[in-house]
C-alpha positions as CSV (number, residue, x, y, z in Angstrom):
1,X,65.2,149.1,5.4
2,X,64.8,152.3,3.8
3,X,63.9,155.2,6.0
4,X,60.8,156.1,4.3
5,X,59.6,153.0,4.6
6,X,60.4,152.6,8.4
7,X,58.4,156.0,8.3
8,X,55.7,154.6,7.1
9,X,55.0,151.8,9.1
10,X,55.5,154.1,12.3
11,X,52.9,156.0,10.9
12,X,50.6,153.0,9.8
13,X,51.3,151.8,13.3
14,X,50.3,155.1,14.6
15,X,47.1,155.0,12.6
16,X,46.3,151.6,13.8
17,X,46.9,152.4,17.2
18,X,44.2,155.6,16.8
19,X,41.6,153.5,14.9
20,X,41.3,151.1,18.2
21,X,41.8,154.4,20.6
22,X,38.3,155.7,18.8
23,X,37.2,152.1,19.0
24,X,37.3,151.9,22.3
25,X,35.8,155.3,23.0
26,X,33.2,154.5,20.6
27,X,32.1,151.3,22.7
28,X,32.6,152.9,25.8
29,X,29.9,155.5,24.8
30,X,27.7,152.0,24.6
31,X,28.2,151.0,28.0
32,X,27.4,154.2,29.5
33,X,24.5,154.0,26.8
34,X,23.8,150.8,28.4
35,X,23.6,152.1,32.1
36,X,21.3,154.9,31.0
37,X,18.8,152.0,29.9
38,X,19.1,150.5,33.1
39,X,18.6,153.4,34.9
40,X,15.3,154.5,32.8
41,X,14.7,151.2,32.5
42,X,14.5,151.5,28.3
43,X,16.0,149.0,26.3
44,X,15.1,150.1,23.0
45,X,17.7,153.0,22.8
46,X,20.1,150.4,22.7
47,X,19.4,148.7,19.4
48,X,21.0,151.4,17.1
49,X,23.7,149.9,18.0
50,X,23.4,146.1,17.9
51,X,25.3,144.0,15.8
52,X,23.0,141.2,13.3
53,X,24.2,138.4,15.2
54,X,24.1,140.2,18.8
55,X,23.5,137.8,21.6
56,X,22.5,137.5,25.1
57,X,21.4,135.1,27.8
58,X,22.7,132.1,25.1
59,X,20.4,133.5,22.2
60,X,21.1,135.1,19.1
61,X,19.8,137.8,16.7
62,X,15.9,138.5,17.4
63,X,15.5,136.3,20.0
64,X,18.8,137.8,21.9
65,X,16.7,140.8,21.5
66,X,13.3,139.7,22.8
67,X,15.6,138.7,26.0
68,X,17.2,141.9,26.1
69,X,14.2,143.7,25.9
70,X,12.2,141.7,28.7
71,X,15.6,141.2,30.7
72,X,16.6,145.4,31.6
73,X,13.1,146.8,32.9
74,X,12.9,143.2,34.7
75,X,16.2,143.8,36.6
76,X,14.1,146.5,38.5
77,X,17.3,148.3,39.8
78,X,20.0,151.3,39.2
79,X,23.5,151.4,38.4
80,X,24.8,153.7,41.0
81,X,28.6,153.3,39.7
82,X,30.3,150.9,37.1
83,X,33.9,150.1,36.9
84,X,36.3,148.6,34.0
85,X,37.6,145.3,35.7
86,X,39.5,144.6,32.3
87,X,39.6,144.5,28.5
88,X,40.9,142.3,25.8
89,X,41.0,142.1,21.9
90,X,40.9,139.0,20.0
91,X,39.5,140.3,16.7
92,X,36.9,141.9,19.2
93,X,37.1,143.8,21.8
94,X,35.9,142.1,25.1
95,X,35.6,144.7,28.3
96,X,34.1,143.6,31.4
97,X,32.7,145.8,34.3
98,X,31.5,145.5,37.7
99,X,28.1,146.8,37.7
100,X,27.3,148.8,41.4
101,X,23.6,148.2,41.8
102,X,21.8,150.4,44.2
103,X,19.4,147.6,45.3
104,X,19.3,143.7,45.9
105,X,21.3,142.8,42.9
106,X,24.2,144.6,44.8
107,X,27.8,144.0,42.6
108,X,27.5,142.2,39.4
109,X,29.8,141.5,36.3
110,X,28.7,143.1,33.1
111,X,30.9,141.8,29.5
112,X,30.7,143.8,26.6
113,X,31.8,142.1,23.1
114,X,32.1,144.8,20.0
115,X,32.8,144.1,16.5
116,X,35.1,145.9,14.2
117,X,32.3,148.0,13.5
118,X,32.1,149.2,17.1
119,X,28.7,147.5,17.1
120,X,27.4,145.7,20.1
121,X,28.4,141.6,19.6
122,X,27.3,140.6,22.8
123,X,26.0,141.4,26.4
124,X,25.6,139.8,29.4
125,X,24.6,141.4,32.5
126,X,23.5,139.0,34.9
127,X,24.3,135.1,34.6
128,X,21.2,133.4,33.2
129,X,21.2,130.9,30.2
130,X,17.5,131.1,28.2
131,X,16.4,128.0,26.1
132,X,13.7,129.1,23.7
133,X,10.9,126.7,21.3
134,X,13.4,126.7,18.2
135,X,12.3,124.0,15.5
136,X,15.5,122.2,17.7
137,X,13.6,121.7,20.3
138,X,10.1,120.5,18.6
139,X,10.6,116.9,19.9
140,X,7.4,115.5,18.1
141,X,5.8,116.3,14.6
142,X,2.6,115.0,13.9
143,X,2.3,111.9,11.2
144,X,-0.2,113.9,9.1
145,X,0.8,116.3,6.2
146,X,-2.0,118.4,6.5
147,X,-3.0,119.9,9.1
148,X,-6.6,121.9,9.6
149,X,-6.1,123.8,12.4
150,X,-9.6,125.9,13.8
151,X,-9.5,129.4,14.4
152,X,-11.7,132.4,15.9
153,X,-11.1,136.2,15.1
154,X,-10.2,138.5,18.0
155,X,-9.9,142.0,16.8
156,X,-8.7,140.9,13.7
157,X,-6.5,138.4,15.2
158,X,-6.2,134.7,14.7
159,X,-6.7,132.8,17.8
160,X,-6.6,128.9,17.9
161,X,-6.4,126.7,20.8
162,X,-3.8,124.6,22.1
163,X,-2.3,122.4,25.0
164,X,0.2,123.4,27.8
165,X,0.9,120.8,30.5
166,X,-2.5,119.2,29.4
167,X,-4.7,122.3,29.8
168,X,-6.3,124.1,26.4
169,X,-5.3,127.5,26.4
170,X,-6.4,130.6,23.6
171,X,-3.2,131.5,21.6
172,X,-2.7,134.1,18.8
173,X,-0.7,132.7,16.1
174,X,1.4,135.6,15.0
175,X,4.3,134.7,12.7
176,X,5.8,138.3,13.2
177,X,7.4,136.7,16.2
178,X,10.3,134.4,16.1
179,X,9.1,131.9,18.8
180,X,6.8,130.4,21.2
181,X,6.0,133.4,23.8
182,X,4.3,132.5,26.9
183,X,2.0,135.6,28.7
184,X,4.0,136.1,31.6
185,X,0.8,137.6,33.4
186,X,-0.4,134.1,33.8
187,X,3.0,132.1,33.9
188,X,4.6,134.7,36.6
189,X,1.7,134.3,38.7
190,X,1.4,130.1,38.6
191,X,5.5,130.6,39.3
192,X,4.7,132.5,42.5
193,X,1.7,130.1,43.5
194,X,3.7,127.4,43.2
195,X,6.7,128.9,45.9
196,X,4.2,130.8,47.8
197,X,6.4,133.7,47.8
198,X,6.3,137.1,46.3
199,X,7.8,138.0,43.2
200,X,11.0,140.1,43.8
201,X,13.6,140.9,41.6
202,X,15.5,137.7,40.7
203,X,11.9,135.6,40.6
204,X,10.9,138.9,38.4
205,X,13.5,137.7,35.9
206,X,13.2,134.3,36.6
207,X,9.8,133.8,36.2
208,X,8.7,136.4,33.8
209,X,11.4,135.6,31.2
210,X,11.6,131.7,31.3
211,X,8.7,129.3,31.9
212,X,9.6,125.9,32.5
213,X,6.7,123.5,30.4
214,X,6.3,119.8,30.7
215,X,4.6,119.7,27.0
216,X,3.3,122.2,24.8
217,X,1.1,120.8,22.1
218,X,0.0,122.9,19.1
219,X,-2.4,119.7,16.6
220,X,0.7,117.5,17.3
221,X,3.4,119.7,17.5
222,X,5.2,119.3,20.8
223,X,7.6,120.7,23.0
224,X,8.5,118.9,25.6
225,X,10.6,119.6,29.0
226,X,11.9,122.6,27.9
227,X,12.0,126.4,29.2
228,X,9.8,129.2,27.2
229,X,10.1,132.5,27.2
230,X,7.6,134.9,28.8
231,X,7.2,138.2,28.4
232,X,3.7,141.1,28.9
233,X,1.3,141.0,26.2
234,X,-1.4,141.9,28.3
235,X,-1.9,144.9,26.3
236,X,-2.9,142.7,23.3
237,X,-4.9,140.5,25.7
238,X,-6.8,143.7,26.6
239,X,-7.4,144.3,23.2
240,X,-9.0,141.1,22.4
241,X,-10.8,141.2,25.8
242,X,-10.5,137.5,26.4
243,X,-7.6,134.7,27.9
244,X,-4.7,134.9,25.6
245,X,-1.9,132.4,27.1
246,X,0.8,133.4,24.3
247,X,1.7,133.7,21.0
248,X,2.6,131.0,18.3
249,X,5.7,132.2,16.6
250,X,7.0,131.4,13.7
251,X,9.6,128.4,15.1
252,X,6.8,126.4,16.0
253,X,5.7,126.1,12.6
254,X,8.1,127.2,9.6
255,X,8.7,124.1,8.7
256,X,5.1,124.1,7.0
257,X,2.8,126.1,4.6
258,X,0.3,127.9,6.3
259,X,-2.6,128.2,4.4
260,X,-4.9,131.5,5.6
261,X,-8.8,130.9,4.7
262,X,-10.6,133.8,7.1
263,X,-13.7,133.3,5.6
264,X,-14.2,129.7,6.5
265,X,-12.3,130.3,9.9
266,X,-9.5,127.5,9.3
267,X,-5.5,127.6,9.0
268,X,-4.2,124.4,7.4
269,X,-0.6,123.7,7.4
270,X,1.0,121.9,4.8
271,X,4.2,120.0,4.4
272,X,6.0,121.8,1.5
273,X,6.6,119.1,-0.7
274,X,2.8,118.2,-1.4
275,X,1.6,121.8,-1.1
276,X,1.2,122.6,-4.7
277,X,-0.8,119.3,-5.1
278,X,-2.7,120.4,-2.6
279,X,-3.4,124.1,-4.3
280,X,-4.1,122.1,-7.8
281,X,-6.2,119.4,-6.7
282,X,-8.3,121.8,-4.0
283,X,-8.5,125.3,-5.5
284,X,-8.4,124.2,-9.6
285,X,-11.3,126.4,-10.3
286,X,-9.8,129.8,-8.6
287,X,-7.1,132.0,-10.0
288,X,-4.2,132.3,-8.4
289,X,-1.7,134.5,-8.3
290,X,2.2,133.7,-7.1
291,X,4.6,136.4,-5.2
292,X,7.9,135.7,-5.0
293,X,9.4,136.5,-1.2
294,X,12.3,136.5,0.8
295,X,13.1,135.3,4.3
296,X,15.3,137.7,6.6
297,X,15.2,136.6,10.4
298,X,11.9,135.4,10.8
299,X,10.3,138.0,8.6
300,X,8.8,136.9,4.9
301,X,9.1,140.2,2.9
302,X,7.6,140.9,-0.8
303,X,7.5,143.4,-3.4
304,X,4.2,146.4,-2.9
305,X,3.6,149.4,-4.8
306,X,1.4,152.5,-4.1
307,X,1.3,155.0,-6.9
308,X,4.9,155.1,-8.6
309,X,5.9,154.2,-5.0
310,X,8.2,150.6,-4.0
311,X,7.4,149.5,-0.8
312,X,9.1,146.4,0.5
313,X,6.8,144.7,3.2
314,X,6.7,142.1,5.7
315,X,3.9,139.4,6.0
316,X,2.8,139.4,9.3
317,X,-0.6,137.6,10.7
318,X,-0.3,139.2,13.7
319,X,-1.2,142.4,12.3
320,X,-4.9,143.5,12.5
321,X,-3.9,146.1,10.2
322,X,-1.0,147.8,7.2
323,X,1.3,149.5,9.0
324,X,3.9,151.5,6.9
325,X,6.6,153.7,8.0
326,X,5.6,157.4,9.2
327,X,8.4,158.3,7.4
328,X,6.4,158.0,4.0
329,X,3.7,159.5,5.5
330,X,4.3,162.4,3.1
331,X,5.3,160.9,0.4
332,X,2.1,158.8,0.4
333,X,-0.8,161.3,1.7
334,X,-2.0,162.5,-2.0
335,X,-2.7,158.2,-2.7
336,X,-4.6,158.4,1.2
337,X,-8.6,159.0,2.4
338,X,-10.2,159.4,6.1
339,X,-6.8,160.2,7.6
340,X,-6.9,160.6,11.1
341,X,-5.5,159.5,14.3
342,X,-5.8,156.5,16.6
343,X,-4.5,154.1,19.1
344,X,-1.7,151.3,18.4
345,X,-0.5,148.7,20.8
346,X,1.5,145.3,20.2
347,X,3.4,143.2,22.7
348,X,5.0,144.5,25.6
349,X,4.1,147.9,24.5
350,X,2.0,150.7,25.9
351,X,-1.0,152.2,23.4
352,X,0.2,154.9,21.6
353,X,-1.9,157.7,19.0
354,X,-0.8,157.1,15.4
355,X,-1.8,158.3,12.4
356,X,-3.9,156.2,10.2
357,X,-5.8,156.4,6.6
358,X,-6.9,154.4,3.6
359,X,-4.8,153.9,0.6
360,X,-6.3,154.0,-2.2
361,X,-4.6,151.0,-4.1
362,X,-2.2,148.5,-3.0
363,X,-0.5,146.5,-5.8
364,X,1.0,143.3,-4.5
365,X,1.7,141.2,-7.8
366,X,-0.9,141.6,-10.2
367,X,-3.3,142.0,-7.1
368,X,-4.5,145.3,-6.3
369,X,-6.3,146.3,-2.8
370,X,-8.5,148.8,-2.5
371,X,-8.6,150.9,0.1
372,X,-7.0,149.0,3.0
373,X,-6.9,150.8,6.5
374,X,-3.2,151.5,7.5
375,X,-1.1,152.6,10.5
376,X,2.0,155.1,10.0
377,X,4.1,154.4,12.5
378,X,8.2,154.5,13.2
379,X,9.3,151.2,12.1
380,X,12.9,151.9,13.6
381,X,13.0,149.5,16.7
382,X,11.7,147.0,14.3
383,X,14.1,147.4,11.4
384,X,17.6,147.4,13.9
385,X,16.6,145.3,15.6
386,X,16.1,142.4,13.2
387,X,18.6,144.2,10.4
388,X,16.0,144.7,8.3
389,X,15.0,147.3,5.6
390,X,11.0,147.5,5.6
391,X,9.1,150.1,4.1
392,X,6.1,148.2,6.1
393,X,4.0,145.3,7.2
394,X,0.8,143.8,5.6
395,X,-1.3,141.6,8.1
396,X,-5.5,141.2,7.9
397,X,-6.6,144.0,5.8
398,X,-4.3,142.4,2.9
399,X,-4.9,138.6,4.3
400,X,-8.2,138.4,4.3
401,X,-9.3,139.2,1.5
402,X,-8.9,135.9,-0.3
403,X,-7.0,132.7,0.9
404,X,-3.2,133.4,0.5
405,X,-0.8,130.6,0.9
406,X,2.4,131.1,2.8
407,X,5.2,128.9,2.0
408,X,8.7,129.8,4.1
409,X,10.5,126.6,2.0
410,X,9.4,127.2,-1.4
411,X,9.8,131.5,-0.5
412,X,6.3,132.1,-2.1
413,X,3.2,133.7,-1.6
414,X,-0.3,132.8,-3.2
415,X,-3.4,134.6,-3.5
416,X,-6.0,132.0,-4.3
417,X,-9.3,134.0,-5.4
């Protein structure tokens, strides 16, 4: 072989061999990364660097993430010292740790999976499996294709009523969550009645992460025998100031239209093949006006603009208000009125001030909005963690102004006026 070209393989080699070196150092900056969001109990620092299909606990993408975030401040303990028990690469680079716990949890494995990118594949820290209410595990649809499903406002939020082991409960549907999400403040606490013991820190993840439910039954919808996941919306609860059992994501029911009529207090769902029947035959003497939309994760997202501004948004129900990236904020404020500042909490997060205002037009379509009240707020967490690219969300102010038709199958949007 000639010389040169021995040379340069050596070298290639060489390079290789540095590329994994920085690899590894990369990733190893993510475990210690990992230990400090034990430690201050703060899993959102991790989610820069998750990968799109990151998983934990059995669960992928946004729901890996739900159980992430609900699994580190439940583990209720500090990593005193971690140790590399070994380390592998298949196409990815596998290291596991042992995990020195200062309290109960005492030694426990920890495996790391990263991606060519050096972006976090997997993690698992303690050895729990988590089933959640995908459409795979609806085991019973109702014989009817429309549904008409009552609901009551609450702050702006749609709450309907529906069964868990036989007992009406108050959800809030809210399609900006993937799935079925039980409020651990009630399901922790029938847990503990139930073993009349207190809740330490295995029952803390046990309980307040997975719900075991004999039947769930949304108008015919069921779920039956299977583990939920549970997690603190008590600051949304608090909001409402009544009951609120869960929320109604967007597994239970993507497999319909959901038709959103605020005035007359109803949401129907629809099976997609008969839904524009439906629209004709009921709503033939309203305009209407079609948006085409995308589905990423669980997330339908359409074209908005303010002033000469693009915005992509995503549709979320469970929004009492717009909420667009602070980072517009000043890019935006000549096309805003009544600025000011106010409080903003969701689920499983602590109020927070935010700066709010009223834009003067929103064009969705050939629909324009006049001065809807919106949120600026950093839209980060949101974004990585569901490897997304949103300028924003649009929930009541937007939805409630007409009926608007939501169809995940046929990736539309109408405004029926």
């Amino acid at each position: 072989m000639n010389k040169k070209i021995i040379l340069l393989v050596i070298l290639l080699g060489f390079e290789i061999d540095s590329l994994f070196a920085q690899c590894k150092e990369e990733c190893e900056k993510i475990v210690a990364a990992t230990v400090d969001a034990i430690n201050n109990k703060s899993p959102e620092q991790l989610e820069k660097y998750l990968a799109p299909d990151f998983t934990c606990a059995g669960q992928k993408g946004e729901i890996a993430i739900i159980v992430l975030n609900q699994l580190i401040p439940q583990l209720n303990d500090n990593v005193t010292k971690y140790e590399k028990i070994s380390e592998t690469e298949d196409g990815d680079l596998t290291i596991v740790y042992e995990f020195v716990y200062f309290g109960q949890l005492g030694k426990q494995p920890a495996t790391f999976v990263f991606n060519k990118e050096n972006q976090l594949k997997q993690l698992e820290l303690i050895e729990i499996q988590v089933q959640t209410a995908g459409n795979e595990n609806i085991t019973e649809k109702p014989e009817q294709e429309i549904i008409n499903v009552p609901i009551k406002l609450e702050k702006n939020l749609i709450t309907v009523q529906a069964k868990v082991n036989g007992v009406n409960r108050t959800f809030i549907v809210d399609n900006g969550a993937p799935c079925l999400v039980l409020n651990s403040k009630y399901t922790a606490a029938a847990a503990n009645a139930e073993t009349g013991q207190a809740q330490g820190v295995n029952s803390s993840v046990s309980y307040t992460k997975m719900t075991p439910v004999e039947e769930f039954d949304f108008y015919g919808i069921k779920i039956k025998d299977k583990e939920i996941v549970s997690m603190d919306i008590s600051n949304v609860e608090e909001e409402c100031g009544i009951e609120i059992y869960g929320l109604i994501g967007y597994d239970v029911y993507n497999n319909y239209d959901l038709l959103f009529d605020y005035a007359n207090n109803t949401l129907t769902l629809i099976n997609p093949d008969i839904s524009e029947n439906y629209v004709q035959e009921n709503f033939k003497n309203s305009k209407t006006h079609e948006i085409s939309i995308e589905i990423k994760a669980h997330i339908a997202i359409l074209k908005g603009t303010v002033g000469k501004q693009e915005l992509n948004l995503g549709l979320d129900c469970g929004a009492s208000g717009n909420l667009l990236n602070i980072e517009l904020f000043d890019t935006l404020k000549t096309q805003l009125t009544d600025v000011g500042v106010d409080d903003l909490s969701g689920a499983g997060e602590s109020k927070k001030d935010v700066t709010i205002g009223k834009i003067n037009e929103l064009i969705i379509g050939d629909t324009k909005f006049q001065k809807p009240l919106t949120v600026f707020n950093d839209m980060s967490h949101l974004n990585t963690g569901y490897n997304l690219q949103l300028d924003g969300l649009i929930g009541y102010e937007i939805l409630s102004k007409q009926k608007t038709l939501l169809s995940y199958q046929n990736k539309k949007l109408i405004f029926i006026e």
